[in-house]
C-alpha positions in Angstrom: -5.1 18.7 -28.4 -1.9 17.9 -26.5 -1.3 14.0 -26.1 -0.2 12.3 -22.5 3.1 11.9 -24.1 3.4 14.7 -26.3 7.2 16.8 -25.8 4.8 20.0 -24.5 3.3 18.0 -22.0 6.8 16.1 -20.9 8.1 20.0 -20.5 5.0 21.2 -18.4 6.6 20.2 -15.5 10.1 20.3 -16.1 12.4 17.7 -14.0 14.2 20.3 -12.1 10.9 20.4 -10.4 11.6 17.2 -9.1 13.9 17.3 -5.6 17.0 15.1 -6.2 16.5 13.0 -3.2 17.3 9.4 -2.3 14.8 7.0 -3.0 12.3 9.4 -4.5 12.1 7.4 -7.8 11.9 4.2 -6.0 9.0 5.9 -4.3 7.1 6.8 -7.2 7.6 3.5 -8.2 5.4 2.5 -5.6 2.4 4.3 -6.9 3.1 3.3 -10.3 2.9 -0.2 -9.9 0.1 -0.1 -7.3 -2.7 0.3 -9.5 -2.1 -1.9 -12.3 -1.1 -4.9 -9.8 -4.5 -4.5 -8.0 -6.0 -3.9 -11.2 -4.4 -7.1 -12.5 -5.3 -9.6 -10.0 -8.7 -8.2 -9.5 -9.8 -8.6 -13.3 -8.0 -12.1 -13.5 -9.7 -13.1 -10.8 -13.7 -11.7 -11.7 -12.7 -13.7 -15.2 -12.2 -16.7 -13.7 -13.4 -17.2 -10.5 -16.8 -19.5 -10.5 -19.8 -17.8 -9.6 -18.2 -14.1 -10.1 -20.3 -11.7 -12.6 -19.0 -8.2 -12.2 -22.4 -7.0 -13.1 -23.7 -8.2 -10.0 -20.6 -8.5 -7.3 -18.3 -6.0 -6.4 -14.3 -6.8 -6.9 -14.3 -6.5 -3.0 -16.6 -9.6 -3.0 -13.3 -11.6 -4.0 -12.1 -11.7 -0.4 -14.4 -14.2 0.5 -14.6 -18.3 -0.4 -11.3 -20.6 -0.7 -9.3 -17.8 -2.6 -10.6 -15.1 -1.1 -6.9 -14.3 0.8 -5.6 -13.6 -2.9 -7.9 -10.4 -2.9 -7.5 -9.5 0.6 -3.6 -9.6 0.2 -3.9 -7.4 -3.4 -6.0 -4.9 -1.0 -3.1 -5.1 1.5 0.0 -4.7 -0.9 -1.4 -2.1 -2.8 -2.5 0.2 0.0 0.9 -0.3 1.4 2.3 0.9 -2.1 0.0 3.9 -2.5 0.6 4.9 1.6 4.2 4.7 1.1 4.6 5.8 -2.5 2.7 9.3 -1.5 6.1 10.2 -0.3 7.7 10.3 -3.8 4.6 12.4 -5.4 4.7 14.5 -2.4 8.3 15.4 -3.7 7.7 15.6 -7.0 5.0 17.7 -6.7 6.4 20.2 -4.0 5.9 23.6 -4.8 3.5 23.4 -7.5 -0.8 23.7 -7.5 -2.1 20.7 -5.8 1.1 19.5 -4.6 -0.1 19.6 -1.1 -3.2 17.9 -1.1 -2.7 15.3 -3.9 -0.2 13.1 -2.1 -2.7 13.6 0.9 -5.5 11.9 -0.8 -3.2 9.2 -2.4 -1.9 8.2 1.0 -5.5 8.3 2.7 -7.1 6.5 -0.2 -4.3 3.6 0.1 -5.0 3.6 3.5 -8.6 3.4 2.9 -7.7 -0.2 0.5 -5.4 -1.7 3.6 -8.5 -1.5 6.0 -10.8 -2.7 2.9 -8.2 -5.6 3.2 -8.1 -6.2 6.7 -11.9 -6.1 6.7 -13.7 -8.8 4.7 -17.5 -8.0 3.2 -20.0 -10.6 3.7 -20.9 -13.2 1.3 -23.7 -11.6 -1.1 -26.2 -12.8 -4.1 -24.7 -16.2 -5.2 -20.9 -15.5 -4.4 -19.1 -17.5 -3.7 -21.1 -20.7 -5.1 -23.3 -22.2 -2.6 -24.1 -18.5 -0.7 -27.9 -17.9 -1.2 -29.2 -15.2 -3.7 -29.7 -11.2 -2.9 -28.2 -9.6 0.5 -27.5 -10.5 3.7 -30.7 -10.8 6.2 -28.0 -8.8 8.3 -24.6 -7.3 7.9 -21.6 -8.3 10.2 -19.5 -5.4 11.8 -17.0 -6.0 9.1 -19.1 -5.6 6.3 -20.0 -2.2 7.5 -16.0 -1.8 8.6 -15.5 -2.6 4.8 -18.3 -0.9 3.2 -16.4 2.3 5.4 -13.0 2.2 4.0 -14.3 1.9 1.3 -16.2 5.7 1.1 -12.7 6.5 2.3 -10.9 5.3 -0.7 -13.3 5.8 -3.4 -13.8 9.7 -1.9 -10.0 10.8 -1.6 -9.1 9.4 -5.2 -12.5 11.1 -6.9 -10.7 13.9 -4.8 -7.1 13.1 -5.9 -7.9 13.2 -9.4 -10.1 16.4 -9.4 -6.8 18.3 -7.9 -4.3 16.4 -10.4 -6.9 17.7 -12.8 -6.2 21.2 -11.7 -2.0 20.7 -11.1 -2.0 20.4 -14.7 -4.4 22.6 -16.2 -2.2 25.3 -14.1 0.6 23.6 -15.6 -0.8 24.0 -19.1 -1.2 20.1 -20.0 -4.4 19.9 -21.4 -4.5 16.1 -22.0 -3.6 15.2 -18.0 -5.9 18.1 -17.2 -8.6 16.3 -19.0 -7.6 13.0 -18.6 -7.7 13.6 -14.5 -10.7 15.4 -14.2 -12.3 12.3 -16.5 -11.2 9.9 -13.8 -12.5 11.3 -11.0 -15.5 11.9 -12.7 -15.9 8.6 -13.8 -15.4 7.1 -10.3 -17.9 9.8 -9.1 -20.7 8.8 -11.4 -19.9 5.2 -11.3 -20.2 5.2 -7.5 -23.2 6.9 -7.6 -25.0 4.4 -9.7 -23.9 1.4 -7.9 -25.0 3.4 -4.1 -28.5 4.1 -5.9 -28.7 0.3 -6.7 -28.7 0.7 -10.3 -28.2 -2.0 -12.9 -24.7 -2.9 -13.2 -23.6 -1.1 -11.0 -20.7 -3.0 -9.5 -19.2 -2.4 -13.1 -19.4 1.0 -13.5 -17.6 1.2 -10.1 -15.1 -1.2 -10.9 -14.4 1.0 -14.2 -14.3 4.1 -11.9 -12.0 2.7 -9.7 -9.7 1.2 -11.9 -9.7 4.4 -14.4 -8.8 6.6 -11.2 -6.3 4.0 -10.0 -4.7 4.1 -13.1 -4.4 8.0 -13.7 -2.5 8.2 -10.3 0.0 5.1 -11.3 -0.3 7.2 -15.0 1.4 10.7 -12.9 3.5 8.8 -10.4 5.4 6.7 -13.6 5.1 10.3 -15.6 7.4 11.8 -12.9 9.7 8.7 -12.4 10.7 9.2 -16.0 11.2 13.0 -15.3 13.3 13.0 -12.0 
């Protein structure tokens, strides 16, 4: 099986296939660094905030209590990453299969994280300390707002990753192919559980989430490298 950094899968998409335009690697970049940084601060944080079990709160429920503004601004800077990075995978993926729609759905899911940013959850089951066990009696217009852009993100990068998934099976990588469709169907099973209410569920979407993240931050660095 070909390897994510194998020399057949560097040459599946060659770098002439990359426009030589200003900025475009600075661009990518963006998306590279995106998803680790949210990644980063969100896993720091569910390790060492009190009160937090990511078997029971989402990583969105980080936005609230005395440090919640560290997880609203990691929402903020790395939708603005992703919305502006799309740029630089648009380019390095023009003319090729999916090179329309995968930037699309990178730009709309970072998009989707600044309004998950800009709208805060409600406090939930026990976080942060002191807030009373199990859900709200009623949701505030933000929660819903939040609850929103968050369909929006977790929907265009299941998306995204489904039409990576089929950029490079067309481009003959089998290990991106696989490794892209794995994502998104990681994120599409593990948001699944945690809608139907099943246990642990806020941790197999945080694993879906962060696996999809990654594989877009995984292409966006792959192309840097290559333009």
């Amino acid at each position: 099986m070909t390897t994510l950094h194998s020399p057949t899968a560097t040459a599946a998409v060659p770098a002439a296939a990359v426009p030589a335009r200003p900025g475009t690697r600075a661009l990518l970049a963006c998306v590279a660094v995106a998803s680790p940084l949210w990644a980063a601060v969100s896993l720091i944080q569910a390790a060492t905030r009190e009160g937090f079990d990511l078997t029971r709160h989402p990583l969105s429920a980080l936005s609230n209590g005395s440090l919640g503004w560290l997880q609203i601004a990691n929402f903020l800077v790395a939708g603005v990453l992703l919305t502006v990075g799309a740029t630089g995978l648009r380019r390095a993926l023009h003319g090729t299969a999916g090179g329309t729609w995968a930037p699309r759905l990178v730009r709309i899911a970072g998009l989707g994280m600044i309004a998950a940013g800009l709208f805060v959850m409600d406090p939930a089951d026990g976080f942060p300390v002191g807030t009373p066990y199990g859900p709200p009696a009623t949701l505030t217009w933000h929660s819903y707002a939040h609850f929103a852009a968050g369909s929006v993100t977790f929907t265009s990068l299941i998306a995204a990753c489904y039409v990576l998934g089929r950029h490079f099976h067309r481009a003959g990588d089998r290990g991106y192919t696989i490794a892209s469709r794995a994502a998104g169907t990681a994120l599409l099973l593990g948001n699944g559980w945690a809608m139907s209410g099943g246990e642990a569920g806020t941790l197999t979407l945080a694993v879906g989430a962060v696996g999809a993240l990654l594989l877009v931050a995984a292409v966006a660095a792959r192309h840097r490298r290559g333009h």
